[in-house]
C-alpha positions in Angstrom: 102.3 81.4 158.3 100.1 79.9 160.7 96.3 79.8 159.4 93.4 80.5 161.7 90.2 80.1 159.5 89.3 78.8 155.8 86.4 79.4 153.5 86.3 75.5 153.0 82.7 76.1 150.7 84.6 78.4 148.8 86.9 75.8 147.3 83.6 73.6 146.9 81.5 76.3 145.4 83.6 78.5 143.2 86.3 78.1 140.9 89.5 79.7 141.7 90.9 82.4 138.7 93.6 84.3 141.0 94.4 85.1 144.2 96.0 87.8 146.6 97.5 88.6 150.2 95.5 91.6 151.3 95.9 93.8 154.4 92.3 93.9 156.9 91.7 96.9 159.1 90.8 95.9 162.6 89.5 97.8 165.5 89.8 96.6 169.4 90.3 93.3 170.5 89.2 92.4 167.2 93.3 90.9 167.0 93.0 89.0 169.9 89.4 87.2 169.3 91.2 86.1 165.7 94.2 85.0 167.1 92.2 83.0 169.8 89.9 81.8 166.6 86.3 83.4 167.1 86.5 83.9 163.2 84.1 82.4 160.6 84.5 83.0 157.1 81.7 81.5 155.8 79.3 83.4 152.9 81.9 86.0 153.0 82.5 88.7 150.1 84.7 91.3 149.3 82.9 94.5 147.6 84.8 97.6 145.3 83.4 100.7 146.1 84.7 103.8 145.2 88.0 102.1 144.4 88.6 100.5 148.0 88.2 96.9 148.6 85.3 96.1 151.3 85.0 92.2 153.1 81.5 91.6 154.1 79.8 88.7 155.9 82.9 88.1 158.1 81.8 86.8 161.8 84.4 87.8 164.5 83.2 86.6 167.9 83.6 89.6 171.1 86.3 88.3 173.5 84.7 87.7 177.0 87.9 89.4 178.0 88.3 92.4 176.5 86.5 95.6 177.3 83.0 95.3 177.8 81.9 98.6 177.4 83.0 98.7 173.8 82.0 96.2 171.3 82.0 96.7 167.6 79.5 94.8 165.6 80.7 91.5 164.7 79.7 91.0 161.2 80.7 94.9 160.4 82.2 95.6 157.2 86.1 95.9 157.3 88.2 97.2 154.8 91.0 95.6 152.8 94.3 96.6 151.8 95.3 96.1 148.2 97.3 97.9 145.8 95.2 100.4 143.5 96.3 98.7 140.2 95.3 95.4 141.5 91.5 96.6 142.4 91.2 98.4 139.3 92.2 95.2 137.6 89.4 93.3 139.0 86.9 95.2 139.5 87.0 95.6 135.4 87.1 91.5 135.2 84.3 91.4 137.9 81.5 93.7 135.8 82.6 92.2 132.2 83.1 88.5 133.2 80.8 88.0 136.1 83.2 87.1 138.5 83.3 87.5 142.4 85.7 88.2 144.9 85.5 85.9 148.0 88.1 85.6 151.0 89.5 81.9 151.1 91.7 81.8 154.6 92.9 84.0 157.6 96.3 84.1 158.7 99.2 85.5 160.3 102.0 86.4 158.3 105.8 86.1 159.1 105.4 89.8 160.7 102.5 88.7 163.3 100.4 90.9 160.6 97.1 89.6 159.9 96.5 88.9 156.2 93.4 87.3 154.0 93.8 85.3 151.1 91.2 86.7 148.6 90.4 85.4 145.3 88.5 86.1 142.2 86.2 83.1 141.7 83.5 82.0 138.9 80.7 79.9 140.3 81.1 76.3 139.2 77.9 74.1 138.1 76.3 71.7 139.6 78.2 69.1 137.1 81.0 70.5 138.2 80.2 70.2 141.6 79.3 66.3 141.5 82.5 66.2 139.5 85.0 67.7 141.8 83.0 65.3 144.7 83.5 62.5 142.8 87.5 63.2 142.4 87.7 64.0 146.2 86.1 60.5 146.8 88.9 58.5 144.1 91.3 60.6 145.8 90.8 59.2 149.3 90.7 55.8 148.4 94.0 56.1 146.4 95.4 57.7 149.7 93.8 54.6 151.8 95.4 52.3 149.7 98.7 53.4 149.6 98.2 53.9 153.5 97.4 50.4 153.7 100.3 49.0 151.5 102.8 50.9 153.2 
């Protein structure tokens, strides 16, 4: 699996319920401007409509080198591949619990296929927030420290 882009304000923002491998539908030389990294994930999310799975807010840059004359909008909506009895499933959790669905990271698979990690997320608080900050900071000084004595 080798990762090309991650939703790092997604880990910071939500708090993570479940998550899934889904399939994205691509057009053009939208393949090769991922695999080169003109991909930002940033204030993504992924939309059930009519039973199929949607990923909006999803940046992928044009390739200087691929056909000029056709260029699909970069922040269009794609579509993801899930299986029907996992949608169904969340999109009953998403309108009872208000939860969300957000894509976490891009990747290629072991098959050169590109995949998205999506999850369903609950916002966390702003105590939360401060919280998990405070943990990551205890965290990296335990790490210097063992650096340091080792």
């Amino acid at each position: 699996m080798r990762e090309i882009a991650r939703n790092k304000k997604a880990f910071f923002d939500y708090e993570i319920l479940e998550s899934l491998e889904a399939g994205v539908v691509l057009v053009g030389a939208e393949v090769k401007a991922i695999r080169a990294g003109r991909v930002n994930l940033k204030d993504n999310f992924v939309k059930i409509i009519r039973g199929e799975a949607f990923l909006f807010g999803v940046h992928v840059s044009h390739l200087q080198t691929a056909n000029a004359h056709y260029t699909p909008d970069e922040r269009r909506v794609r579509k993801l591949l899930l299986h029907k009895k996992q949608l169904l499933k969340w999109y009953a959790q998403v309108g009872q619990q208000r939860l969300s669905i957000v894509a976490l990271k891009l990747y290629f698979n072991a098959k050169n296929r590109v995949k998205l990690q999506v999850a369903l997320v609950r916002g966390k608080k702003l105590y939360d927030k401060r919280e998990s900050m405070k943990q990551k900071v205890l965290d990296m000084e335990a790490k210097s420290q063992l650096k340091y004595r080792g």
